[in-house]
C-alpha positions as CSV (number, residue, x, y, z in Angstrom):
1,X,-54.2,29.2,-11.2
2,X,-53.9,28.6,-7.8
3,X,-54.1,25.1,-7.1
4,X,-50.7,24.4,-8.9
5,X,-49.1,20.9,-7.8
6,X,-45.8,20.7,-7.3
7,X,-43.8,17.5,-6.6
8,X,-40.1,18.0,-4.7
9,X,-37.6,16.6,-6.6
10,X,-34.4,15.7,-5.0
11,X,-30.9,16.5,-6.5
12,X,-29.3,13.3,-6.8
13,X,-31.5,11.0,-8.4
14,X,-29.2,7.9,-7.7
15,X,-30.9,7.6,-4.2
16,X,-34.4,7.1,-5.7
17,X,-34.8,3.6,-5.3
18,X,-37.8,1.3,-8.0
19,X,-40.4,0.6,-5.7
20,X,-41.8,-2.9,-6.6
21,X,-44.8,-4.0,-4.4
22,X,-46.2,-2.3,-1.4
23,X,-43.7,0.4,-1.8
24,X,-41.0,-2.2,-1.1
25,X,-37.7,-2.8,-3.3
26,X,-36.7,-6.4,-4.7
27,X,-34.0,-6.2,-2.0
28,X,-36.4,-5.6,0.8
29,X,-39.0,-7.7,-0.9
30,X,-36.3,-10.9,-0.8
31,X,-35.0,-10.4,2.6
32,X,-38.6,-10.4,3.9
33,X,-39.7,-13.3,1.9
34,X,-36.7,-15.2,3.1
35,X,-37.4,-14.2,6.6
36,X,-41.3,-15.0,6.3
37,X,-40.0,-18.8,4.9
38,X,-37.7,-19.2,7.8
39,X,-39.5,-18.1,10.7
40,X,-43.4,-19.1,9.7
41,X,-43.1,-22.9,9.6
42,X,-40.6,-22.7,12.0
43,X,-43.2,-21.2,14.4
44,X,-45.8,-23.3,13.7
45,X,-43.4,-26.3,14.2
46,X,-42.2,-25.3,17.5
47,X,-45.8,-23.8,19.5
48,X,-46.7,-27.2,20.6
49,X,-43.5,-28.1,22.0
50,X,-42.6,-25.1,23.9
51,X,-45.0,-22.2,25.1
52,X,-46.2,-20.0,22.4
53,X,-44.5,-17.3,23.7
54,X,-40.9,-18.6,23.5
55,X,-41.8,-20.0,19.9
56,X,-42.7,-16.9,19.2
57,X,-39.7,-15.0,20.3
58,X,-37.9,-17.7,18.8
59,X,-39.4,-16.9,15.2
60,X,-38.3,-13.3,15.4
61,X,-35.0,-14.4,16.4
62,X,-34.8,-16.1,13.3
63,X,-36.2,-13.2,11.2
64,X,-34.7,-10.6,12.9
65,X,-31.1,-11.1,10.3
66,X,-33.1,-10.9,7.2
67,X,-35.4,-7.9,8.6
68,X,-31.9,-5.9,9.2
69,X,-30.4,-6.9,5.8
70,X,-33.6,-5.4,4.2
71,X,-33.6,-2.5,5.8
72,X,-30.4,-1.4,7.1
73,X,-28.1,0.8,5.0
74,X,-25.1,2.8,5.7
75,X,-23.7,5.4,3.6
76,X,-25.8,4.1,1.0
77,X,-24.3,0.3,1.5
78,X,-26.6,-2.9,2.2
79,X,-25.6,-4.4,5.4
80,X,-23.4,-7.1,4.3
81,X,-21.2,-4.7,2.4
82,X,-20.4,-2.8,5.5
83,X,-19.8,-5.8,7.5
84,X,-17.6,-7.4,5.3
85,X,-15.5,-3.6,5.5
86,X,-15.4,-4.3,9.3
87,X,-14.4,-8.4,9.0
88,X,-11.6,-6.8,6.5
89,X,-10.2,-3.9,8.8
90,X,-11.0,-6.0,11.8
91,X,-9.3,-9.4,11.3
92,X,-8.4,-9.9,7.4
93,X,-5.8,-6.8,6.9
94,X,-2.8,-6.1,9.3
95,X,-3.9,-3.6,12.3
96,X,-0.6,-1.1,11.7
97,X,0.0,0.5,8.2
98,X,2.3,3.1,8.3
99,X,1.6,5.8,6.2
100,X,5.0,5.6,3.8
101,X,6.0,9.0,1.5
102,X,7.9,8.8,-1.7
103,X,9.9,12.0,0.1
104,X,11.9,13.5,-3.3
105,X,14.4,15.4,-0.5
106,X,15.5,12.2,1.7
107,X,16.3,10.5,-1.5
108,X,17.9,13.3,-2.7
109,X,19.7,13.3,0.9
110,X,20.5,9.6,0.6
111,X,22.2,10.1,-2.4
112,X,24.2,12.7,-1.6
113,X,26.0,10.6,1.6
114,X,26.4,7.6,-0.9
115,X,28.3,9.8,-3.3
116,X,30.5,11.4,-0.6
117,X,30.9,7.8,1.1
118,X,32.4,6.6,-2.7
119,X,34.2,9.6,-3.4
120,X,36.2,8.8,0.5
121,X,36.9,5.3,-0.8
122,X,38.1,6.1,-4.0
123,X,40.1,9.4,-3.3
124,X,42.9,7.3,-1.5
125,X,43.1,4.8,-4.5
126,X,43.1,7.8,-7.0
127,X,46.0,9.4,-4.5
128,X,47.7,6.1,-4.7
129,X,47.8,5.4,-8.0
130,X,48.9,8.8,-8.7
131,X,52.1,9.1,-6.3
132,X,52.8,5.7,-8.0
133,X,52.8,6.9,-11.7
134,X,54.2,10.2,-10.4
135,X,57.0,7.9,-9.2
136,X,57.5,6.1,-12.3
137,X,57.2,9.2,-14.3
138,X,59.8,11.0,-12.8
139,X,62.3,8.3,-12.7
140,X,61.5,8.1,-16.6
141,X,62.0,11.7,-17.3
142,X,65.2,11.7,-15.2
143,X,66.3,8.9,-17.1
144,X,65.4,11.0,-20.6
145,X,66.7,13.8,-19.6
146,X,70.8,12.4,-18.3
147,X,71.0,8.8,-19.6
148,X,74.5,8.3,-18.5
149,X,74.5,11.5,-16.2
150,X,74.6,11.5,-12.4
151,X,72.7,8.2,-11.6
152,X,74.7,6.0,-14.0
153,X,78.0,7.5,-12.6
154,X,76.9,6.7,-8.8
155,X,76.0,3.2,-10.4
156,X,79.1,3.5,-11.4
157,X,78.6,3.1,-15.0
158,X,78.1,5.7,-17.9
159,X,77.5,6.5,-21.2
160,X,80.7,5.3,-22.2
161,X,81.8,2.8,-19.8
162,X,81.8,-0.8,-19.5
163,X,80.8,-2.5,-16.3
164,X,83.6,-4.9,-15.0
């Protein structure tokens, strides 16, 4: 009972990547297929024309972009993902973003100074118009109350007089 294997098995499974051929994924198999078909014949078109050694630094030149998208990953992101994030924060979006608040107490604020800004424009109006129908109502309730009283006889007519 001793010789018991055990196998670690890791929390978040969504890491384990299918292994497809020589313990590569399609991804990586791809990218290295792609690179293999650009750099080979490029290689073998090149070694008689320059020194092999420049041809040959040339070829891993060539296959050095498709090694890197096979096998870099950041944060769990293929290369192109992450440098299309830096293309976007880089050139794409606008380099200041101020962080804005929906701030419940400065509109609450705002508010509050428009309502006593409208009550200062409308309070002299409201003033206004009062004095005015307190004028006109007290010259009607004088006028109700001595109809041929004290202003008709400085008019110089009354109730029972005839102006000339």
């Amino acid at each position: 009972m001793k010789d018991i294997i055990q196998a670690d098995v890791p929390k978040d499974l969504s890491k384990i990547k299918t292994k497809i051929f020589f313990n590569l994924t399609k991804r990586q198999l791809l990218c290295f297929g792609g690179g293999a078909l650009a750099g080979v014949p490029l290689y073998f078109l090149t070694r008689n024309a320059l020194p092999r050694s420049l041809a040959l630094l040339l070829m891993i030149l060539v296959m050095m972009p498709f090694f890197l998208l096979a096998m870099y990953e950041k944060n769990g992101q293929p290369l192109e993902v992450v440098a299309r994030h830096i293309i976007d924060t880089r050139f794409r979006r606008v380099k200041r973003r101020p962080y804005k608040t929906n701030n419940l107490y400065a509109a609450l604020e705002k508010q509050a100074a428009l309502n006593k800004e409208v009550k200062a424009i409308v309070r002299p109006v409201q003033t206004a118009v009062r004095q005015k129908k307190g004028k006109a109502g007290r010259k009607a309730a004088q006028s109700e109350a001595d109809p041929g009283g004290k202003k008709a006889a400085e008019r110089g007519t009354g109730a029972g007089q005839k102006k000339e």
